[in-house]
Structure formats: C-alpha cells, structure tokens
C-alpha positions in Angstrom: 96.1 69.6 79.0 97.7 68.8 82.3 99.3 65.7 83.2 99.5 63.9 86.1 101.9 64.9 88.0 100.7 68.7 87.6 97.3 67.5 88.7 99.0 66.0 91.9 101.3 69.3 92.2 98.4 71.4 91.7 96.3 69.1 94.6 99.3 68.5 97.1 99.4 72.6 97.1 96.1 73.1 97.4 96.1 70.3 100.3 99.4 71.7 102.2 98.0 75.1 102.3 94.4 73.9 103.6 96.1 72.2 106.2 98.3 75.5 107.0 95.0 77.6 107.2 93.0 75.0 109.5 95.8 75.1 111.6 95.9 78.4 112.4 92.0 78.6 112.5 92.0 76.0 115.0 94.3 77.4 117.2 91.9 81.2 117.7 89.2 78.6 117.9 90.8 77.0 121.6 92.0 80.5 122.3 88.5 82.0 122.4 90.2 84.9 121.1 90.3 86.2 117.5 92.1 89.1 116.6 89.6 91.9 115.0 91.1 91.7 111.8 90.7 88.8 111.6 87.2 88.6 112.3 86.5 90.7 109.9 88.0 89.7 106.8 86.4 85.8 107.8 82.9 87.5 108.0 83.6 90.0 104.9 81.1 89.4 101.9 84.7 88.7 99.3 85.6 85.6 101.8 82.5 84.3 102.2 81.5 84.7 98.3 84.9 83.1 97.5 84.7 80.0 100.0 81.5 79.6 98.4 83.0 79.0 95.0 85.9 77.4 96.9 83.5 74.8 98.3 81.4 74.4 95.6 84.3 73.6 93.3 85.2 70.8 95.4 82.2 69.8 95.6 82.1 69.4 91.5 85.6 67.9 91.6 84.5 65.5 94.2 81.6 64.2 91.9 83.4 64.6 89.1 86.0 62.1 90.6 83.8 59.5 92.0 83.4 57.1 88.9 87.4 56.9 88.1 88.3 56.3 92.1 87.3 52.5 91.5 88.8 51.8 88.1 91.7 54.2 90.0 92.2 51.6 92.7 91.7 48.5 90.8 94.7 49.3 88.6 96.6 50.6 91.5 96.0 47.5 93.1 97.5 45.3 90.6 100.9 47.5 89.8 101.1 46.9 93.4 100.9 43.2 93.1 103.2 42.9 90.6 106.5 44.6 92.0 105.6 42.8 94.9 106.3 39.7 92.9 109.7 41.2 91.0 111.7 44.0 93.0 114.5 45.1 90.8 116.3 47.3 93.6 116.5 44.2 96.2 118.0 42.0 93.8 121.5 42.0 95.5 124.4 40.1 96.6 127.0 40.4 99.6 130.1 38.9 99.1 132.3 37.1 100.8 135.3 39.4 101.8 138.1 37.7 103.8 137.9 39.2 107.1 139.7 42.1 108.1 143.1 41.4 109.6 145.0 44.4 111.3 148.3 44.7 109.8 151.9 45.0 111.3 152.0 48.7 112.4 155.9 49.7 111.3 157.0 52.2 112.9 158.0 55.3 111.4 161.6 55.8 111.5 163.4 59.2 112.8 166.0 60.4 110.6 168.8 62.3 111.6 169.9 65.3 109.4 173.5 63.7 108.6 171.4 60.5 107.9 169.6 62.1 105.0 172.4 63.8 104.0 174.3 61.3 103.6 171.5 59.3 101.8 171.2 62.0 99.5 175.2 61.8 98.8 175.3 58.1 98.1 172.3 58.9 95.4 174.1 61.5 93.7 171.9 64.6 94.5 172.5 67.8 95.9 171.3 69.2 99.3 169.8 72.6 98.7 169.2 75.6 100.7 165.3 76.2 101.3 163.9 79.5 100.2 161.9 81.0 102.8 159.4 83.5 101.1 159.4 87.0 102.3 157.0 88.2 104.7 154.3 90.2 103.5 153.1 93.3 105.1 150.1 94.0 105.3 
C-alpha cells in the first residue's frame, strides 16, 4: 500500500518528465524539422501501443479520481481555514534593544622592544630566544 507522499512522488515524476517531453516535442513541432530518428521511433508500432496504454491509464486514473476531488477540496479548504486563524510560526516578538552606540575607539598602543622588556622584568619572567624552525627542502 502506498502512502501519500509516494503517490505525490510517483505523480510529480510522472508530471516533470511529461513536461520535459512536451518540451522538446514542441520545439521540432515550430522547427518544421524532425530528425529521422526521431520520426521513426514516434510512428513505431512499440510507441504508439505504449501511449495507448499510457493514455488509457490516465484516462482510468482520471475517472477513478473524480469522486474524492470534491470531498479532497472540502477538507483542504477547511485545514486552510484554520491555520489561517492560528499561525504558530508568526507568533513572535521584537524587542526593544537599546540602540546601538559606537564606542570610544582606543587606540592601539606601539610598544617598544625595551618597553616590553622591561615589563616583562618588573613581572618576574624571562625573555626568551624564539626558535625559528628549520627550513625544509623539498
């Protein structure tokens, strides 16, 4: 048993690929000119017997729909009604922020290198070499 959703799969597929065909179709049809190939595979007995059973199929799904597309669109109709009464996802607040005030830019202050050494003294630590990495060859 399918559900739902993999009856709308199953007809959006069906629909987009349709739609993809007719396209095509319709453009030989303004050209006047259809390749041969073409041609004959659209007038082959296998295409016509299968868009035959194609058509026919529709046909039955077509009838077979017509007494639920009412009840279909009543119910619809009604689920529409009532979210438009209660819509959880625009239920929201902004609030009130104070507004945005730029503050003081400081500006960065240049040290020297006695400077830092010197800071580095009066807090006890050690100034130590940096250890370059050697280069790798490649």
């Amino acid at each position: 048993m399918q559900t739902i959703t993999h009856t709308v799969e199953n007809l959006n597929n069906l629909n987009s690929t349709l739609f993809i065909l007719s396209g095509y179709l319709d453009a030989f049809t303004l050209l006047n000119e259809q390749p041969k190939e073409l041609k004959d595979f659209l007038s082959s007995y296998s295409f016509q017997r299968s868009l035959e059973k194609a058509s026919s199929s529709v046909n039955e799904l077509n009838e077979l729909l017509k007494p639920i597309l009412p009840a279909l669109k009543k119910t619809l109709s009604k689920q529409k009604s009532k979210q438009e009464r209660m819509i959880p996802y625009a239920d929201f607040m902004v609030e009130e922020l104070p507004p945005i005030i730029k503050a003081k830019e400081i500006e960065p202050v240049q040290l020297s290198f006695t400077d830092i050494y010197q800071q580095m003294a009066d807090e006890g630590k050690e100034l130590t070499l940096v250890h370059n990495r050697p280069m790798l060859a490649y």
